[in-house]
N, CA and C atoms as an extended XYZ file, in Angstrom:
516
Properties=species:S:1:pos:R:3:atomname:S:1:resname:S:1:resid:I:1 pbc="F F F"
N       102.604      106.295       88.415 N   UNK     1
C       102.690      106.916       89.709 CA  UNK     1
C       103.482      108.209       89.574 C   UNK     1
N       102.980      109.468       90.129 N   UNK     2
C       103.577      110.521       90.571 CA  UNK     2
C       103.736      110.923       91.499 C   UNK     2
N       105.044      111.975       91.602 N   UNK     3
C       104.571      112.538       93.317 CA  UNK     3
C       104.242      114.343       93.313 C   UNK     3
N       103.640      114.491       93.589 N   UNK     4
C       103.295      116.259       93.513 CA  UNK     4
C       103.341      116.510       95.329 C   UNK     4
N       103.464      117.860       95.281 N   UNK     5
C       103.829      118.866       96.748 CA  UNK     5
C       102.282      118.300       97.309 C   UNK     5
N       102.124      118.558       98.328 N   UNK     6
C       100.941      117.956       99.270 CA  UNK     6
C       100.184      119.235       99.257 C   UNK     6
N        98.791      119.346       99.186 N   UNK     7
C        98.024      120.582       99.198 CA  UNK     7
C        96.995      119.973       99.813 C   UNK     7
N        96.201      121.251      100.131 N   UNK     8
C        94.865      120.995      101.491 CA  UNK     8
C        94.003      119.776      100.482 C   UNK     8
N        94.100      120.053       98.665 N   UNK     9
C        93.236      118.841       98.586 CA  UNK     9
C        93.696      117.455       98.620 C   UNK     9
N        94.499      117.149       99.398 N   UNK    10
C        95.288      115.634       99.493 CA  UNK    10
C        94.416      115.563      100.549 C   UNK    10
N        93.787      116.012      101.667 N   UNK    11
C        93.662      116.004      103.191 CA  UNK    11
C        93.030      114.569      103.163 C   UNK    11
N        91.882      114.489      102.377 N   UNK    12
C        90.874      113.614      102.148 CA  UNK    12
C        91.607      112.141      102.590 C   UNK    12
N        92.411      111.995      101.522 N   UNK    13
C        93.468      110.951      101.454 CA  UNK    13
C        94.111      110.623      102.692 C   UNK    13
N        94.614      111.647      103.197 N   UNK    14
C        95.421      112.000      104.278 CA  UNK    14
C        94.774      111.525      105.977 C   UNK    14
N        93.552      111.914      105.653 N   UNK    15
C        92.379      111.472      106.833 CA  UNK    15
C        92.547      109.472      107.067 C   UNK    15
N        92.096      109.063      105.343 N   UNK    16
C        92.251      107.969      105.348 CA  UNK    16
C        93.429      107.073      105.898 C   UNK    16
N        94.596      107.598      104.936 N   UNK    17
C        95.642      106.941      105.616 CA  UNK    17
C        95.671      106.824      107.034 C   UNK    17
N        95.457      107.999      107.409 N   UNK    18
C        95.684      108.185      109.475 CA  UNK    18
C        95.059      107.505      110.320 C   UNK    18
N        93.524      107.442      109.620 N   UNK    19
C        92.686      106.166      110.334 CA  UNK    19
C        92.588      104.855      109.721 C   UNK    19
N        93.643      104.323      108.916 N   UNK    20
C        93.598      103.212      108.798 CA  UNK    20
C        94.226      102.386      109.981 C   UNK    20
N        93.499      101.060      110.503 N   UNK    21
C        93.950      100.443      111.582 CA  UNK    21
C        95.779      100.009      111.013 C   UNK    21
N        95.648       98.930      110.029 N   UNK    22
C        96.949       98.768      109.956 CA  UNK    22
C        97.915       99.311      109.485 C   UNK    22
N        97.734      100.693      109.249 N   UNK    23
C        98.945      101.721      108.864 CA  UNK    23
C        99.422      102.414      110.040 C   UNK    23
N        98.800      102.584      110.839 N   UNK    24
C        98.668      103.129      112.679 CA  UNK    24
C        99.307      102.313      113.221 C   UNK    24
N        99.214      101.072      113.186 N   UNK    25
C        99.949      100.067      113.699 CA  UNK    25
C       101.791      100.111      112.845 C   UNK    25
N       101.890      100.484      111.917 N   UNK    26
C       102.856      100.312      111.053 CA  UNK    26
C       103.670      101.871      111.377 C   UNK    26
N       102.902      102.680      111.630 N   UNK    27
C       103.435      103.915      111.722 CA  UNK    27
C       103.688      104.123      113.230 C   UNK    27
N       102.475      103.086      114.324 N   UNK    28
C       103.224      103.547      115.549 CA  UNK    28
C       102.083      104.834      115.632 C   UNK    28
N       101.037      105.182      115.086 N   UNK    29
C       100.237      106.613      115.477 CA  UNK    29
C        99.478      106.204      116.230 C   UNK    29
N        99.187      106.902      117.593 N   UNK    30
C        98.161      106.458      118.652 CA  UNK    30
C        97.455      107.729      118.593 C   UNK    30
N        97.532      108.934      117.731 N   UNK    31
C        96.872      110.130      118.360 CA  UNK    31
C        95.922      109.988      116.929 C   UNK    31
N        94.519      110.514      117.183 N   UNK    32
C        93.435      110.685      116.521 CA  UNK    32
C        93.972      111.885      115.239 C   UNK    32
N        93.484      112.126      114.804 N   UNK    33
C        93.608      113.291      113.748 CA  UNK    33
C        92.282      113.832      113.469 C   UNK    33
N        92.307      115.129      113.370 N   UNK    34
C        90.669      115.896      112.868 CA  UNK    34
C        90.800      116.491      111.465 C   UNK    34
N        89.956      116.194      110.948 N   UNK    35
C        89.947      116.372      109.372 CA  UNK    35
C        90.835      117.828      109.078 C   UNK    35
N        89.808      118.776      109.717 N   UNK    36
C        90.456      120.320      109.747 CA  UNK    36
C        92.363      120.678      109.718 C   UNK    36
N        92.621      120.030      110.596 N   UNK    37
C        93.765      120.010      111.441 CA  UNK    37
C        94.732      119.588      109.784 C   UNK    37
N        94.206      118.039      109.618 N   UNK    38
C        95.136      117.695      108.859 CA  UNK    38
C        95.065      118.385      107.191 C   UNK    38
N        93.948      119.632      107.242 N   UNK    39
C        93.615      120.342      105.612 CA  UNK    39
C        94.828      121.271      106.092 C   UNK    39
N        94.896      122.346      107.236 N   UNK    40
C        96.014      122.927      107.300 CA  UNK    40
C        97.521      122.830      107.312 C   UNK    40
N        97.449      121.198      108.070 N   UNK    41
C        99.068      120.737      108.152 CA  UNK    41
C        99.345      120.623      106.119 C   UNK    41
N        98.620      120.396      106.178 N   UNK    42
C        99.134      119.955      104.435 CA  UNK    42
C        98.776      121.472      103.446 C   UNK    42
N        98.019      121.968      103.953 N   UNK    43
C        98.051      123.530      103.239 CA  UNK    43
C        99.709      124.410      103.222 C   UNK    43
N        99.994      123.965      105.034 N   UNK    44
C       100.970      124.614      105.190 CA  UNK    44
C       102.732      123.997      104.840 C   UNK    44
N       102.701      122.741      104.354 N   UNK    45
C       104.069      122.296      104.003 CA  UNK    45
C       104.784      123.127      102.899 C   UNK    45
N       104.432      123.682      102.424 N   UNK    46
C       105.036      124.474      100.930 CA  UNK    46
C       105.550      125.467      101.715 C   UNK    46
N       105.139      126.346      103.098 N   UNK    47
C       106.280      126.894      103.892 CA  UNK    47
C       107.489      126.689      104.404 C   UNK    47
N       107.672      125.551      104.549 N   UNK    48
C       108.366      124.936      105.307 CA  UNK    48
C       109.894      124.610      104.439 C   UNK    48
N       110.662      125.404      103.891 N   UNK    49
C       111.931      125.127      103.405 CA  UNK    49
C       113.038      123.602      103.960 C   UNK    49
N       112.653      123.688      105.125 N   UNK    50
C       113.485      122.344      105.492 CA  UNK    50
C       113.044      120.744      105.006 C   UNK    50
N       111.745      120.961      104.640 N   UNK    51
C       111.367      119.375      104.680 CA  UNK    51
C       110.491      119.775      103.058 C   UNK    51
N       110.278      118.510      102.902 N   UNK    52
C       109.585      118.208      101.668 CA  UNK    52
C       108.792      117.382      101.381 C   UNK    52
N       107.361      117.234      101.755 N   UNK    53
C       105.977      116.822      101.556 CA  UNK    53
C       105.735      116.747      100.448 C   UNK    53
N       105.658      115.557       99.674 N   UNK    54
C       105.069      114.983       98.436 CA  UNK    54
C       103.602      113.925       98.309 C   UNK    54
N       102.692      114.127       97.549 N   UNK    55
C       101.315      112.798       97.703 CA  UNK    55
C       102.249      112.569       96.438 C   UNK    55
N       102.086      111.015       97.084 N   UNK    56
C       101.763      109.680       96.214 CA  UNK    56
C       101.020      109.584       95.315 C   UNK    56
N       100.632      109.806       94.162 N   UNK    57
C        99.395      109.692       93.214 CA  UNK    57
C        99.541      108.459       92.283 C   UNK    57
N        98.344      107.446       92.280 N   UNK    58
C        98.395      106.951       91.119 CA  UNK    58
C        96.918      107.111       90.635 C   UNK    58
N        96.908      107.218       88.804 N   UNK    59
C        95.918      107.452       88.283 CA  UNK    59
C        95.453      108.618       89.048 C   UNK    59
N        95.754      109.947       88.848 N   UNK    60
C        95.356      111.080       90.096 CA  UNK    60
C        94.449      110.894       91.113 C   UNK    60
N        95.311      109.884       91.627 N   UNK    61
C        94.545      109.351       93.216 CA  UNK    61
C        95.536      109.309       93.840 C   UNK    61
N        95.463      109.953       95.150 N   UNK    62
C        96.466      110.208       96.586 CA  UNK    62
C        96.064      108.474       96.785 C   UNK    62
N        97.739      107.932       96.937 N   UNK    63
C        97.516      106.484       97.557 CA  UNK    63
C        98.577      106.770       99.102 C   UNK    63
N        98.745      108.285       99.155 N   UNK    64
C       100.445      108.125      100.392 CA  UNK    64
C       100.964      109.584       99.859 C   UNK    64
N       101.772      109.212      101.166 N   UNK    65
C       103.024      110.515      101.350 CA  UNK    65
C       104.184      109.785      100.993 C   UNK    65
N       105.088      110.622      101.090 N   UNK    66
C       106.700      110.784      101.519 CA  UNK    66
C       107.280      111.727      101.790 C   UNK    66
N       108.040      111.844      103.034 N   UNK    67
C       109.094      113.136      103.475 CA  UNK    67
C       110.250      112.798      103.465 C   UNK    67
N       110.732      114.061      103.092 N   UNK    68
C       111.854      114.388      103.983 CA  UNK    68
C       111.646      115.234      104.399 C   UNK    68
N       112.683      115.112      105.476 N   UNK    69
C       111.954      116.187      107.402 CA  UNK    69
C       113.002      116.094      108.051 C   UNK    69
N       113.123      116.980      108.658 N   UNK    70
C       114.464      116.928      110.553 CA  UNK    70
C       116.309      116.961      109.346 C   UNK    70
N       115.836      118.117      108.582 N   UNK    71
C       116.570      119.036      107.648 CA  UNK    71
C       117.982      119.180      108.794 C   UNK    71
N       119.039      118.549      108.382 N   UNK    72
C       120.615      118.849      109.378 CA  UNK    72
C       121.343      119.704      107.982 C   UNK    72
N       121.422      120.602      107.894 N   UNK    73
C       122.486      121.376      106.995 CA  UNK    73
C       123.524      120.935      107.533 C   UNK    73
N       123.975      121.407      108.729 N   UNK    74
C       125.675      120.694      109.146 CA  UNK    74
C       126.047      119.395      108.292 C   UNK    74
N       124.820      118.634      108.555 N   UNK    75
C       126.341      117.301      108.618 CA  UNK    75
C       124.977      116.747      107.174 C   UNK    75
N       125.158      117.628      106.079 N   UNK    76
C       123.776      117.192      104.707 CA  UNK    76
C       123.268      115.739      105.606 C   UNK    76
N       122.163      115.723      106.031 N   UNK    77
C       121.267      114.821      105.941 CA  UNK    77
C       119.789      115.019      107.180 C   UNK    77
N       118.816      113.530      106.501 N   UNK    78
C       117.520      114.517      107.022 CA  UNK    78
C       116.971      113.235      106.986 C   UNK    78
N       115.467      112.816      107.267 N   UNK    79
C       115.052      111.879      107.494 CA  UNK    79
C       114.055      111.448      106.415 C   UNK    79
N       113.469      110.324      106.346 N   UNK    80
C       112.485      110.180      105.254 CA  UNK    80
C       111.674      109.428      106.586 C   UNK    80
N       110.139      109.738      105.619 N   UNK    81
C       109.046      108.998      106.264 CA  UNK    81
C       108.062      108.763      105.186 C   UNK    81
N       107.394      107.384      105.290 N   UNK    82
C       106.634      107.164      104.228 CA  UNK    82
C       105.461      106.506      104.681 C   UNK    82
N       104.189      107.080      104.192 N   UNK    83
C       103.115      106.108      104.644 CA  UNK    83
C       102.084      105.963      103.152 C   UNK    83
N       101.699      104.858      103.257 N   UNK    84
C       100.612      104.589      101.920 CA  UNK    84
C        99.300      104.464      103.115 C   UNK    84
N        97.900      105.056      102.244 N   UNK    85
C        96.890      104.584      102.288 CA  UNK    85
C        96.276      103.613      102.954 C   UNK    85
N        96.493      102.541      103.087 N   UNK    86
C        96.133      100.835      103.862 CA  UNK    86
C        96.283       99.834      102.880 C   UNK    86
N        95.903       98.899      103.421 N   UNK    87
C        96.025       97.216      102.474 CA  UNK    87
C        95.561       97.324      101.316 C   UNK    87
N        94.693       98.177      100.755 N   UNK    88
C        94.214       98.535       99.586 CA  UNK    88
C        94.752       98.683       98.183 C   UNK    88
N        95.848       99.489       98.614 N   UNK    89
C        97.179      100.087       98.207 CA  UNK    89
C        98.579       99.031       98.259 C   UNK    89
N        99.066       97.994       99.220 N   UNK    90
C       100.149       97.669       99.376 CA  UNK    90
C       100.342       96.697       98.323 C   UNK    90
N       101.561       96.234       98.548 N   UNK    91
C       102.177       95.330       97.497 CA  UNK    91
C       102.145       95.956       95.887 C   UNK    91
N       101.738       97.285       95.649 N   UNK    92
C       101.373       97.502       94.005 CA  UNK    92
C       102.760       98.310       93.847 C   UNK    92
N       103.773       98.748       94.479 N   UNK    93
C       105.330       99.028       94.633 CA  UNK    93
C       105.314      100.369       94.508 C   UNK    93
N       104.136      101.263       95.082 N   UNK    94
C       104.041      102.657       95.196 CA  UNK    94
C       105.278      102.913       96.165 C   UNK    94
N       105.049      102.508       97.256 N   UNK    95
C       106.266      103.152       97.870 CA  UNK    95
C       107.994      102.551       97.185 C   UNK    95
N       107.725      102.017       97.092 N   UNK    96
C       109.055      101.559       96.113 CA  UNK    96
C       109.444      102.277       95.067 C   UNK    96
N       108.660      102.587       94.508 N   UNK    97
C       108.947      104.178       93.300 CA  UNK    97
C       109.064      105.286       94.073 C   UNK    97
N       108.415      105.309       94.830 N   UNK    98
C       108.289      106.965       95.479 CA  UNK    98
C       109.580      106.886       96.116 C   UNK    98
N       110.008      105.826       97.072 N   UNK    99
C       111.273      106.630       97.788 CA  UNK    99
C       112.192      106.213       96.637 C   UNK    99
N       112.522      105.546       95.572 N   UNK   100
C       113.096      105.429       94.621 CA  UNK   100
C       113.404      107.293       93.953 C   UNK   100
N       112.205      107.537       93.791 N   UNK   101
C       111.954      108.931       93.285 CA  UNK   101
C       112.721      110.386       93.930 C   UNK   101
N       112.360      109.945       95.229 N   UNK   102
C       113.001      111.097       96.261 CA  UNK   102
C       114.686      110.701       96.397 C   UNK   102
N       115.141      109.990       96.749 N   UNK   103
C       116.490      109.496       96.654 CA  UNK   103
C       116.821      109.935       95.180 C   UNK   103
N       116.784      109.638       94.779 N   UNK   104
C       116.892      110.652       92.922 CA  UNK   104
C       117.066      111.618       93.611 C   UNK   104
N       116.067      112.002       93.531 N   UNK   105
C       115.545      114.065       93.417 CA  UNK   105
C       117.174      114.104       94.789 C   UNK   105
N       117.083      113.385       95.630 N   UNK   106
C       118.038      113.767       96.856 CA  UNK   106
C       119.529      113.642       96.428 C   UNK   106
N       119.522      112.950       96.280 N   UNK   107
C       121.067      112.660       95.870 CA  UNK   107
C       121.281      112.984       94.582 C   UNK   107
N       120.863      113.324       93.857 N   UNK   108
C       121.146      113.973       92.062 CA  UNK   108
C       120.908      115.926       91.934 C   UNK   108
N       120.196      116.382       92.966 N   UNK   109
C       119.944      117.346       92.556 CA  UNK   109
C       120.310      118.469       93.857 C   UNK   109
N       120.852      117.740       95.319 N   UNK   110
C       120.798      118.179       96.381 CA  UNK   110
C       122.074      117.900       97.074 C   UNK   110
N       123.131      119.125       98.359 N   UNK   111
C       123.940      117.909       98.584 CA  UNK   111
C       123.540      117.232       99.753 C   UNK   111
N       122.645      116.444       99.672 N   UNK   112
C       122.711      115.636      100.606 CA  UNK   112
C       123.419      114.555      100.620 C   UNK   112
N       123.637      113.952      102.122 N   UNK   113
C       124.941      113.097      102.146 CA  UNK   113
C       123.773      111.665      102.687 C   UNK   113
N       123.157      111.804      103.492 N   UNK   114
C       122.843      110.746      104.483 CA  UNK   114
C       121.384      110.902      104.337 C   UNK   114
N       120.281      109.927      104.503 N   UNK   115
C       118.814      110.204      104.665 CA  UNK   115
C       118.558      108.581      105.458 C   UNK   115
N       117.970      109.043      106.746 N   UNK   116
C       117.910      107.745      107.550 CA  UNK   116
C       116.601      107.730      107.554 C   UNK   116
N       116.267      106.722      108.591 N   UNK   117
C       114.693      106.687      108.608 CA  UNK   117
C       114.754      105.258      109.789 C   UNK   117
N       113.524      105.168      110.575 N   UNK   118
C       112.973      104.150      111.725 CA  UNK   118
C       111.932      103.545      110.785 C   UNK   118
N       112.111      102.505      111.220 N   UNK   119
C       111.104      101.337      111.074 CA  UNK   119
C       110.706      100.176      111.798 C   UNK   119
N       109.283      100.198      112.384 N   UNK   120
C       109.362       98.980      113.577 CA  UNK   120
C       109.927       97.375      113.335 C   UNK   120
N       110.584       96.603      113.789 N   UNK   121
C       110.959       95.438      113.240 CA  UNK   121
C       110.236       94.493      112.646 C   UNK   121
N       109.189       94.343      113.308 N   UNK   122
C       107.453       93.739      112.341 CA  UNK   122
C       107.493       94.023      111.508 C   UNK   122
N       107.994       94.686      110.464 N   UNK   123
C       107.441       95.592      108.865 CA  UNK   123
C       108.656       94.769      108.474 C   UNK   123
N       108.444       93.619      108.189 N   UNK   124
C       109.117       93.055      106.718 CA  UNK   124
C       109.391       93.361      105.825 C   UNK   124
N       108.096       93.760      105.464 N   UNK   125
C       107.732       94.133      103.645 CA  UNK   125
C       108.540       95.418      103.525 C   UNK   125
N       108.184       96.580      104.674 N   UNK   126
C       109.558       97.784      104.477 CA  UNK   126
C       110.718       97.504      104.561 C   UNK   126
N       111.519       96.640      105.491 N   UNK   127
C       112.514       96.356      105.659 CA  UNK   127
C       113.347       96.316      104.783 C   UNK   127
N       113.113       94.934      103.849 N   UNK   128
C       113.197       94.608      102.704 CA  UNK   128
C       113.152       95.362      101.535 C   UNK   128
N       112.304       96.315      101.277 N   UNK   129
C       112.194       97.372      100.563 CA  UNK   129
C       113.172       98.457      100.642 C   UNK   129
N       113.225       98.817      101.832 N   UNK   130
C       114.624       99.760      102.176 CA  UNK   130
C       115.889       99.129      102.068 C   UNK   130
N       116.227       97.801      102.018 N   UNK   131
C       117.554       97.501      101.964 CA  UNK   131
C       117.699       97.402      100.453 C   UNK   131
N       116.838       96.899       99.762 N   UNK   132
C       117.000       97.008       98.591 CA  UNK   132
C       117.209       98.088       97.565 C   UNK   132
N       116.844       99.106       98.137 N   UNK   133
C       117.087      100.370       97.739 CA  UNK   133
C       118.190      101.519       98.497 C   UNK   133
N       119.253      100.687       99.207 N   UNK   134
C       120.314      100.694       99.604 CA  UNK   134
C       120.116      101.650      100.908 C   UNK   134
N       119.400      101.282      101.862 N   UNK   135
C       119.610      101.323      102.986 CA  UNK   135
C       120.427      100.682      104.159 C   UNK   135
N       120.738      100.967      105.000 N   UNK   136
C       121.332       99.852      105.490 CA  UNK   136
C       120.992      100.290      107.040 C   UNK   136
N       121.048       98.288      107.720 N   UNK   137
C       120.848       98.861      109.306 CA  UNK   137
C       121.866       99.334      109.867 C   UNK   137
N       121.695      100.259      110.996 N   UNK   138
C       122.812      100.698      112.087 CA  UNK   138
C       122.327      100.576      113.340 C   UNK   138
N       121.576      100.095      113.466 N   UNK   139
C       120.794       99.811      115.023 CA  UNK   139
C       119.305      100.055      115.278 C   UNK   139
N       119.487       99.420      116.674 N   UNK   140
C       117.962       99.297      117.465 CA  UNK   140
C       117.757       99.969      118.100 C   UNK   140
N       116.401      100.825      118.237 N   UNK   141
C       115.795      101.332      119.564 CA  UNK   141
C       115.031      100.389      119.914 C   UNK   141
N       115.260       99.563      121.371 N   UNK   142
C       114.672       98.430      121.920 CA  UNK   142
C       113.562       99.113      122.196 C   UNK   142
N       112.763       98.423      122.743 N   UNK   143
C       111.061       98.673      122.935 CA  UNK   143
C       110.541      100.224      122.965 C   UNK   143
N       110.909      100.167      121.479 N   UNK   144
C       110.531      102.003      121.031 CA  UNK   144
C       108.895      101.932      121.114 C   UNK   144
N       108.143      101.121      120.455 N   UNK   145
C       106.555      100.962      120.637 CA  UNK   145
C       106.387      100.036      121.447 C   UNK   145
N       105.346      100.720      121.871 N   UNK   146
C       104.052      100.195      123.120 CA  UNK   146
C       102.727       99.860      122.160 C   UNK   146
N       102.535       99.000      121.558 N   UNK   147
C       101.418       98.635      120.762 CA  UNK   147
C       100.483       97.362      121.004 C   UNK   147
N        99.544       97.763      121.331 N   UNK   148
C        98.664       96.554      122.331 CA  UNK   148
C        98.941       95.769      123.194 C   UNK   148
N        99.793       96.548      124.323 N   UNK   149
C       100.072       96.130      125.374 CA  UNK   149
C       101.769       95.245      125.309 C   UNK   149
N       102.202       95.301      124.118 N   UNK   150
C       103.624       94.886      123.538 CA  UNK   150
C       104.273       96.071      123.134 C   UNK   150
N       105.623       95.291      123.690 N   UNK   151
C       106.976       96.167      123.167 CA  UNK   151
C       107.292       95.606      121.598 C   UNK   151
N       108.095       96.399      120.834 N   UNK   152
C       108.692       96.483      119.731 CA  UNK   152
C       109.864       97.041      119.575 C   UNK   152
N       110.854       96.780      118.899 N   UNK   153
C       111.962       97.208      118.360 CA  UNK   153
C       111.808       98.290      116.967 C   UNK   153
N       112.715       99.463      117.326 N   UNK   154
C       112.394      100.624      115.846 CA  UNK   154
C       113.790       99.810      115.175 C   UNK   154
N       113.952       99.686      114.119 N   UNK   155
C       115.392       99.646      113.912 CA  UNK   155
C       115.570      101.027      112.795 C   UNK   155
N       116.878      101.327      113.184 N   UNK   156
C       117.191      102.293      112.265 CA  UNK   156
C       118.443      101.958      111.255 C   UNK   156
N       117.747      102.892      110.279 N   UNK   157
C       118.460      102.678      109.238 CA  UNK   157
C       119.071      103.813      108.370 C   UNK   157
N       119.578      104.016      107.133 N   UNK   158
C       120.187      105.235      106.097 CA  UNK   158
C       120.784      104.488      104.943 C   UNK   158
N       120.634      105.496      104.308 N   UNK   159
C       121.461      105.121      103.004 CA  UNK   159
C       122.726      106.292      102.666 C   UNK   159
N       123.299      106.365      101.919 N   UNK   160
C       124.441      107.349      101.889 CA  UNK   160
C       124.292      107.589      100.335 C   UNK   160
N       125.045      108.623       99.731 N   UNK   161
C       124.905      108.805       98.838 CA  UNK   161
C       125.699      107.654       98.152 C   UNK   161
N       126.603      106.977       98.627 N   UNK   162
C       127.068      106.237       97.734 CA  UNK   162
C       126.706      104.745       97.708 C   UNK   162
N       125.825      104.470       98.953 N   UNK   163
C       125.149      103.326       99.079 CA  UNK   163
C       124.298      103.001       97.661 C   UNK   163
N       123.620      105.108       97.591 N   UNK   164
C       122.686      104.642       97.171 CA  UNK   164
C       122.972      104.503       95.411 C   UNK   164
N       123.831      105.037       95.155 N   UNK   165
C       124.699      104.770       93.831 CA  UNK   165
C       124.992      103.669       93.550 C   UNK   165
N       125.634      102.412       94.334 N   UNK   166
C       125.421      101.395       94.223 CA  UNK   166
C       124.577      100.883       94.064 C   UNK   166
N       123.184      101.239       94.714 N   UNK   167
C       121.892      100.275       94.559 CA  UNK   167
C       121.441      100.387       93.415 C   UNK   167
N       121.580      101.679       92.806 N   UNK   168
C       120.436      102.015       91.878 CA  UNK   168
C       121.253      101.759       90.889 C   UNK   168
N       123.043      101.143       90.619 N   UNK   169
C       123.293      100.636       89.523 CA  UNK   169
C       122.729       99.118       89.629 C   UNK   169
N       122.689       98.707       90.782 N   UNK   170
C       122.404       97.055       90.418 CA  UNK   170
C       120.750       97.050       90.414 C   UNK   170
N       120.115       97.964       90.547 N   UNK   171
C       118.374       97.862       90.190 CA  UNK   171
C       118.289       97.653       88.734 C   UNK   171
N       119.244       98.370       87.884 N   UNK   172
C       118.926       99.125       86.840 CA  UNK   172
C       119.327       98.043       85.424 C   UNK   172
């Protein structure tokens, strides 16, 4: 698995992920996406100095993203967001390397202090994944999603730089 900068030819990928039913559900996306739309959003991330758009590749195949985004210089820290592909893709520990990867690149090469991130409370499998890679919770947004006629809980979470120093000695 690698991660390279996102370019208009990820879009393809990018389409997929967006209309997958249970990644929409996981991500909380209710708005459609048009192929076009999403060749430019991803043409145009390499402008964007604050955030950092990476594809997921395995075997040079887009399986996902990862960001970081919502860039705070004041107080070093910024958000991550991660989406894979659909069921196709899960359980093979792509996202588990990738934000493994970016937390590196973040905390070894950047000063960042803090990188949080939401996740609906249904997502186990992330949950779990993020704590293990030294996230930790700090709270709930109570019925942040409206998803088939149900409320959900976002919980939020972060890691710190020294959380994440800890984690990645006891991974290792």
């Amino acid at each position: 698995m690698t991660l390279r900068p996102v370019g208009p030819e990820h879009a393809e990928g990018l389409l997929e992920l967006v209309s997958d039913p249970d990644v929409r559900r996981l991500t909380g996306s209710h708005a459609g996406f048009d192929p076009e739309q999403l060749r430019v959003w991803y043409a145009t991330r390499g402008d964007h100095p604050d955030r950092l758009d990476l594809a997921i590749m395995a075997d040079d195949e887009y399986v996902g993203e990862v960001v970081l985004n919502e860039l705070d210089t004041a107080n070093l820290s910024c958000n991550l967001r991660i989406g894979l592909i659909g069921p196709r893709v899960f359980g093979k520990g792509y996202g588990s390397e990738a934000i493994e990867l970016v937390l590196r690149h973040a905390f070894e090469t950047t000063p960042l202090h803090r990188i949080r991130l939401g996740v609906y409370a249904f997502n186990e499998r992330a949950r779990h994944v993020y704590k293990k890679l030294g996230f930790v919770e700090e709270g709930v947004e109570r019925d942040a999603l409206l998803w088939d006629g149900e409320w959900h809980d976002c919980v939020l979470m972060a890691v710190l730089r020294r959380d994440w120093r800890a984690a990645s000695r006891s991974l290792a």
